[in-house]
PAZAPA-4460 file (N, C-alpha, C; in steps of 0.05 Angstrom, whole numbers, plus 32768, in hexadecimal, padded with zeros to 4 digits):
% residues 149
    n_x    n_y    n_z   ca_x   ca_y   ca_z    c_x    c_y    c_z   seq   type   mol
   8206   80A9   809F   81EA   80A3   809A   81DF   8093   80B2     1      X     A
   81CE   809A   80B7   81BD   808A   80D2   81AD   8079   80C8     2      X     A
   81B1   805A   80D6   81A1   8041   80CF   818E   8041   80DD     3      X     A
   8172   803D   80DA   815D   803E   80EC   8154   8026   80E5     4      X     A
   8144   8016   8100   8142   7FF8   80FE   8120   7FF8   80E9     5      X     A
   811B   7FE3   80D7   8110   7FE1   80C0   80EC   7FE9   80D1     6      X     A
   80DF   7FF8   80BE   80C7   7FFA   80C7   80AE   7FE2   80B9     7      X     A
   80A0   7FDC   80CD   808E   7FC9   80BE   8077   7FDC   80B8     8      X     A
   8069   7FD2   809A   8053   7FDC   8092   8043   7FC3   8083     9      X     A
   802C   7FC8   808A   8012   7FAD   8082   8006   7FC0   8062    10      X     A
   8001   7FB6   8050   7FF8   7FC7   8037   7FE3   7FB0   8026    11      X     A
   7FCA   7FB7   8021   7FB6   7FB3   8014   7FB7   7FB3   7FF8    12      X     A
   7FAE   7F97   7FE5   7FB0   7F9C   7FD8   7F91   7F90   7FC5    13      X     A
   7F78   7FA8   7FC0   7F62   7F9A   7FC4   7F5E   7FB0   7F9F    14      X     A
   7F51   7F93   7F9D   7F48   7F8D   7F7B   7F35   7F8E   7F7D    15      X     A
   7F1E   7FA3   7F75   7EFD   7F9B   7F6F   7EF9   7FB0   7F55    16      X     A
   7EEB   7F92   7F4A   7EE4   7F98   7F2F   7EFC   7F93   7F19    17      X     A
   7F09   7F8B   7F21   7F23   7F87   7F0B   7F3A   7FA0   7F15    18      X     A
   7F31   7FB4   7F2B   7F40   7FC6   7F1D   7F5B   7FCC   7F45    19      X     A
   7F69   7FD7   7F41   7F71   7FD2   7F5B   7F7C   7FF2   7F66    20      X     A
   7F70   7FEC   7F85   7F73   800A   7F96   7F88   800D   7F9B    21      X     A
   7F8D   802D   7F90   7FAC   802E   7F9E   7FB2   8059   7FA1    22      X     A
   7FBE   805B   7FB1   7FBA   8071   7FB7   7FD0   8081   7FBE    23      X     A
   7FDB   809E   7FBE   7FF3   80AF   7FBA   7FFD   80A9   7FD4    24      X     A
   8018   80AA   7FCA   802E   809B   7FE1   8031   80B0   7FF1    25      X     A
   8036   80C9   7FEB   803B   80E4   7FFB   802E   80FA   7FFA    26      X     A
   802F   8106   8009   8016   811D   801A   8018   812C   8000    27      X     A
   8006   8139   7FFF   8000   8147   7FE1   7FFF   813A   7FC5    28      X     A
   8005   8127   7FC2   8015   8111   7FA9   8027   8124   7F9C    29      X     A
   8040   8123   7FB1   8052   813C   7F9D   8069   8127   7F90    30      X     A
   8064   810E   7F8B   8072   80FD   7F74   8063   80F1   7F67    31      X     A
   8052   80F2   7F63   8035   80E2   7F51   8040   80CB   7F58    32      X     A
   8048   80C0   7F6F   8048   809D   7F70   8032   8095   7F86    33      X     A
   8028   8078   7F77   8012   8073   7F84   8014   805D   7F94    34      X     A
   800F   804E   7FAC   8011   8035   7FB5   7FFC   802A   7FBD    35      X     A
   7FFA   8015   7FCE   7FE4   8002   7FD6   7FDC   8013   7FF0    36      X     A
   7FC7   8018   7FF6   7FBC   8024   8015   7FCF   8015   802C    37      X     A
   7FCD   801D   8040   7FDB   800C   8053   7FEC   801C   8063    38      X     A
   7FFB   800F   8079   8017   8027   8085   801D   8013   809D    39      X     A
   802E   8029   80A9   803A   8016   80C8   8024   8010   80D4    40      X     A
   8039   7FFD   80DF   8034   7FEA   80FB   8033   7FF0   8111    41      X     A
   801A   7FF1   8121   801E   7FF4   8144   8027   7FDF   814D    42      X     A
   8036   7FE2   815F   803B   7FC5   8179   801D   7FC8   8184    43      X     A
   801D   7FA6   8182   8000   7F9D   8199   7FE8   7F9F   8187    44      X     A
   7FE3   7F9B   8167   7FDB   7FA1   8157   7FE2   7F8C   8148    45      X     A
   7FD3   7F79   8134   7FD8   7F6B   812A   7FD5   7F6D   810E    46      X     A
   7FEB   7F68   80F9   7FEE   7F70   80DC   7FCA   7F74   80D2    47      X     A
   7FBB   7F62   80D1   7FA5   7F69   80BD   7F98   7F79   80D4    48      X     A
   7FA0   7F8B   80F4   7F8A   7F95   80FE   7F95   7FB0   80F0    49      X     A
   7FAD   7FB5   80ED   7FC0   7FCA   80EE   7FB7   7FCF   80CF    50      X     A
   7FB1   7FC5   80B7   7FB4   7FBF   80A5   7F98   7FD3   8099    51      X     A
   7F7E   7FBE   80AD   7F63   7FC7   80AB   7F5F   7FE6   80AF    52      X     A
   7F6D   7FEB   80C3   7F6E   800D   80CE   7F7D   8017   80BD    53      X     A
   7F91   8010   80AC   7F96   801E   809F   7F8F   802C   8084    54      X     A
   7F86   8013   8080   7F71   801B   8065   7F58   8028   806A    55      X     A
   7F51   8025   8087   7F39   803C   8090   7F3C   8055   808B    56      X     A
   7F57   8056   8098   7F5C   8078   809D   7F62   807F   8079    57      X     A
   7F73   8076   8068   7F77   807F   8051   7F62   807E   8041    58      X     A
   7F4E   806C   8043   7F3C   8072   8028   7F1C   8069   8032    59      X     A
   7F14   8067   804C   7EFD   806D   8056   7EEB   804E   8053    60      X     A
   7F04   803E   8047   7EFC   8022   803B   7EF5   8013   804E    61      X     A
   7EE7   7FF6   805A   7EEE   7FDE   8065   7EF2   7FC5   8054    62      X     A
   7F07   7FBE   8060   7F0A   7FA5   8052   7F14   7F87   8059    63      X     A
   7F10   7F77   8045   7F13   7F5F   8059   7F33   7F52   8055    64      X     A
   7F3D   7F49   8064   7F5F   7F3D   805E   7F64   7F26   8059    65      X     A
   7F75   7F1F   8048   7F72   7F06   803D   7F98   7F02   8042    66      X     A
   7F9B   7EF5   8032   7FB9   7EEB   8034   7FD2   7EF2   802C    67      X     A
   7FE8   7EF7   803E   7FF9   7F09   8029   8007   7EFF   8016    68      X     A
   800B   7F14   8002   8014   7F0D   7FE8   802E   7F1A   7FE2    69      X     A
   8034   7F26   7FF4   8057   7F36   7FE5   8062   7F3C   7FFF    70      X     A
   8077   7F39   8003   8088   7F4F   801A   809C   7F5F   8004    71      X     A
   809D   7F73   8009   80AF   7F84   7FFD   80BE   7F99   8011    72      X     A
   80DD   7F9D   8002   80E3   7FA8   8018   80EA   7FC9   800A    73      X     A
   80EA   7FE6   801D   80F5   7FF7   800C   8106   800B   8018    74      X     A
   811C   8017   8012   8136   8024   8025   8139   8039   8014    75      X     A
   8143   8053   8025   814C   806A   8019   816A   806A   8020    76      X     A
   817E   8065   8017   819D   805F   8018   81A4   807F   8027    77      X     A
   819D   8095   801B   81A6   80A6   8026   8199   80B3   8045    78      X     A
   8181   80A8   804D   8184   80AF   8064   817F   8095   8078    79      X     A
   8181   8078   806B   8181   8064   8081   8166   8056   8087    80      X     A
   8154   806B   807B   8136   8061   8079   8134   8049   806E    81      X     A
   8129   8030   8080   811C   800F   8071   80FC   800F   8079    82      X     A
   80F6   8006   8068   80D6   7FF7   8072   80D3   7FDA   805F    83      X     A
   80CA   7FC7   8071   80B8   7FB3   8061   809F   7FB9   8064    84      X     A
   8091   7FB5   804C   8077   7FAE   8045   806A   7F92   803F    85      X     A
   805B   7F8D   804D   8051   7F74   8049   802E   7F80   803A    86      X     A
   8034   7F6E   8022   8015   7F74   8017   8004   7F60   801F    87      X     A
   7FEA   7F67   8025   7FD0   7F4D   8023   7FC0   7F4D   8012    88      X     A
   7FAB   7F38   8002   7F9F   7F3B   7FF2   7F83   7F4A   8006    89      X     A
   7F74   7F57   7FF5   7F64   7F5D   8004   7F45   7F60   7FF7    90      X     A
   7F29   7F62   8004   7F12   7F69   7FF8   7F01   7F7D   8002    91      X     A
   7EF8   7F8B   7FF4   7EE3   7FA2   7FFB   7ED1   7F99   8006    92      X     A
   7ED4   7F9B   8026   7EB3   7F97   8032   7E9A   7FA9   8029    93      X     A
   7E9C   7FC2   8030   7E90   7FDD   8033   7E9A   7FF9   802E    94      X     A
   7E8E   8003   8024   7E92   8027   801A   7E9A   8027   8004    95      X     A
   7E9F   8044   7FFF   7EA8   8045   7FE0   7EBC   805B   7FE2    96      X     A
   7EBF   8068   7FCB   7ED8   807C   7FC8   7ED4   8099   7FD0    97      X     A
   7EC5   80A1   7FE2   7EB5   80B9   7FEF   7EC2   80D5   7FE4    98      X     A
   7EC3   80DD   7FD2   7ED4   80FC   7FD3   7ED7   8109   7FE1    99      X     A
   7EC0   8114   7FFA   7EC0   811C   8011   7ED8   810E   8022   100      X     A
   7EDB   80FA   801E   7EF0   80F1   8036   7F0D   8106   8037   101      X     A
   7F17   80FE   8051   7F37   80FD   8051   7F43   80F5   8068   102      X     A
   7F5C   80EF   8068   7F6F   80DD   8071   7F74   80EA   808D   103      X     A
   7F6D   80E7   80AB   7F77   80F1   80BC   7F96   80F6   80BF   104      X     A
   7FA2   80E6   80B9   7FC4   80F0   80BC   7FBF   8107   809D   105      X     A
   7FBA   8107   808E   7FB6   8118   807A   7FCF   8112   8063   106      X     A
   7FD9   80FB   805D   7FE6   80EC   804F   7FDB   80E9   802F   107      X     A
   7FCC   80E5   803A   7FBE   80DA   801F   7FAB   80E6   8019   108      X     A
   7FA8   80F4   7FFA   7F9B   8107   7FFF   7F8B   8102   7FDA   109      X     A
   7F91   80E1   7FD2   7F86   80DC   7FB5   7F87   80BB   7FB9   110      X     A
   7F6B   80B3   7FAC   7F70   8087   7FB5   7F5E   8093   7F97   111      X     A
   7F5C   8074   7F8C   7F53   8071   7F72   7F5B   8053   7F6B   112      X     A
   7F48   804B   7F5F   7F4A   8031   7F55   7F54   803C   7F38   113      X     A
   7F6B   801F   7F2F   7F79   801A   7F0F   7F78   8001   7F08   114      X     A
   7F76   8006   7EF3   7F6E   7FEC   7ED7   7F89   7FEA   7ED7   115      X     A
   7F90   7FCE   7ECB   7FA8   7FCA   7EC7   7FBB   7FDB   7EB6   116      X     A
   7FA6   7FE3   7EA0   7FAE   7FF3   7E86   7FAE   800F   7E92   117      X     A
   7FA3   8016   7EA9   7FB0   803B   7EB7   7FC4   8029   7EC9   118      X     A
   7FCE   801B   7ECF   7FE7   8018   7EDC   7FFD   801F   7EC9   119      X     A
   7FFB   801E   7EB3   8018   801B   7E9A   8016   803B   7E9D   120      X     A
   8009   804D   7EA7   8011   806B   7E9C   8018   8079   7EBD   121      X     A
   8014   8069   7ED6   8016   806C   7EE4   802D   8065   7EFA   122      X     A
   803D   8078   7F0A   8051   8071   7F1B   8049   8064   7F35   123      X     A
   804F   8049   7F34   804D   8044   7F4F   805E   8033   7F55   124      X     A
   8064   8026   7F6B   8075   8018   7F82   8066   8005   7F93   125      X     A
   806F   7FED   7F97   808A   7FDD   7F90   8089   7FDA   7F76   126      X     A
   809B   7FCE   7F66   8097   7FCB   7F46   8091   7FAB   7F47   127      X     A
   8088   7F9E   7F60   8075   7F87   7F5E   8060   7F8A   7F60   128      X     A
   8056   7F9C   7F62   803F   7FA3   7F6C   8029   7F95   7F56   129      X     A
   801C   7F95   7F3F   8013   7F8B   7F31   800B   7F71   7F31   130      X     A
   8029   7F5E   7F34   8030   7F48   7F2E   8021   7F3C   7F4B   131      X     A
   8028   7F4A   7F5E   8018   7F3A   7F7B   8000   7F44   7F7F   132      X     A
   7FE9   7F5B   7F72   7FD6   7F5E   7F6C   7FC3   7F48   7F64   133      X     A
   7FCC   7F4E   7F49   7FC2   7F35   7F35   7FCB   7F19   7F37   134      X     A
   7FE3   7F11   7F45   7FE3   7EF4   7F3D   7FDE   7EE4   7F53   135      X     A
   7FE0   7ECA   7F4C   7FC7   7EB9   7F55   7FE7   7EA5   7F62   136      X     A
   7FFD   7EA4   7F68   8013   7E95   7F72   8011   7E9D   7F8A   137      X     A
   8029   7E8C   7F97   8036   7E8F   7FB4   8042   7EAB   7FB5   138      X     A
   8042   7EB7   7FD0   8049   7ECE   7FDD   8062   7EDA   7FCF   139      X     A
   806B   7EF2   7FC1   8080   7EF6   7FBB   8090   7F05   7FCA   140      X     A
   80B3   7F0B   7FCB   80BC   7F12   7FD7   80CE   7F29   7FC6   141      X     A
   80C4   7F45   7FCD   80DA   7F5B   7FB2   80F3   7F67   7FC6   142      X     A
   8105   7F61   7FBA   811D   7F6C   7FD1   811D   7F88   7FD5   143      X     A
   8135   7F92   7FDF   8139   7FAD   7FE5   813C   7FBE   7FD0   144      X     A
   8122   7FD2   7FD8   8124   7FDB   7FBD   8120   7FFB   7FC2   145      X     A
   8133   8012   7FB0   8139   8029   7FBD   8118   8037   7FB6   146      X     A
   8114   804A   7FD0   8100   805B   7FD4   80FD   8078   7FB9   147      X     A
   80F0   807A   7FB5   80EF   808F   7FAD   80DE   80AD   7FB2   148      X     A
   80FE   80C9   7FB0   80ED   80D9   7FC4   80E6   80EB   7FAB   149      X     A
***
């Protein structure tokens, strides 16, 4: 198995109205799992610039960056694949949920805001995800935790 050195990714995690954005982890959503907008890191790019662009390109959003609230880490054992994710809290400057849009890398291809109560019927990742959403403590830290394909 080939070890590849850990990838960094910056991930958004923005609440308006009670309810929180989060959007299909893989091209088509061919696992119905959903995550926070966000993705890698450029060198020479700084986490909330890398962060901002990211959530541009996925959901047509701007928004503003606030402080991070989770690092999480996640590995696929069988092929060597790591990434940390660092989440930030975040706020809706401008735009809305355009249906017309789509994702230039073509990744993401569904964003939608959930109530806490559509999170319980819904698959998503990290399984802190919620908990560093909604809560109001110091930064948390979720260990290594296996990917799912």
């Amino acid at each position: 198995m080939a070890r590849f050195r850990p990838r960094i990714a910056a991930r958004a995690l923005i609440l308006h109205q009670d309810r929180l954005l989060l959007v299909n982890a893989y091209p088509g959503a061919r696992l119905g799992l959903w995550c926070a907008p966000g993705g890698g890191c450029e060198a020479g790019q700084s986490l909330p610039e890398n962060l901002a662009r990211e959530v541009r390109e996925e959901t047509g959003l701007t928004i503003s960056i606030g402080p991070p609230v989770l690092v999480n880490e996640f590995h696929d054992p069988e092929t060597g694949f790591h990434q940390i994710d660092l989440f930030f809290r975040c706020t809706l400057v401008s735009g809305d949920l355009d249906p017309r849009w789509t994702d230039p890398e073509g990744v993401v291809t569904d964003r939608r805001f959930f109530s806490r109560s559509d999170l319980a019927t819904v698959r998503f990742k990290p399984d802190s995800l919620l908990k560093a959403a909604w809560g109001t403590g110091a930064a948390l830290y979720d260990p290594l935790e296996v990917i799912l394909k």
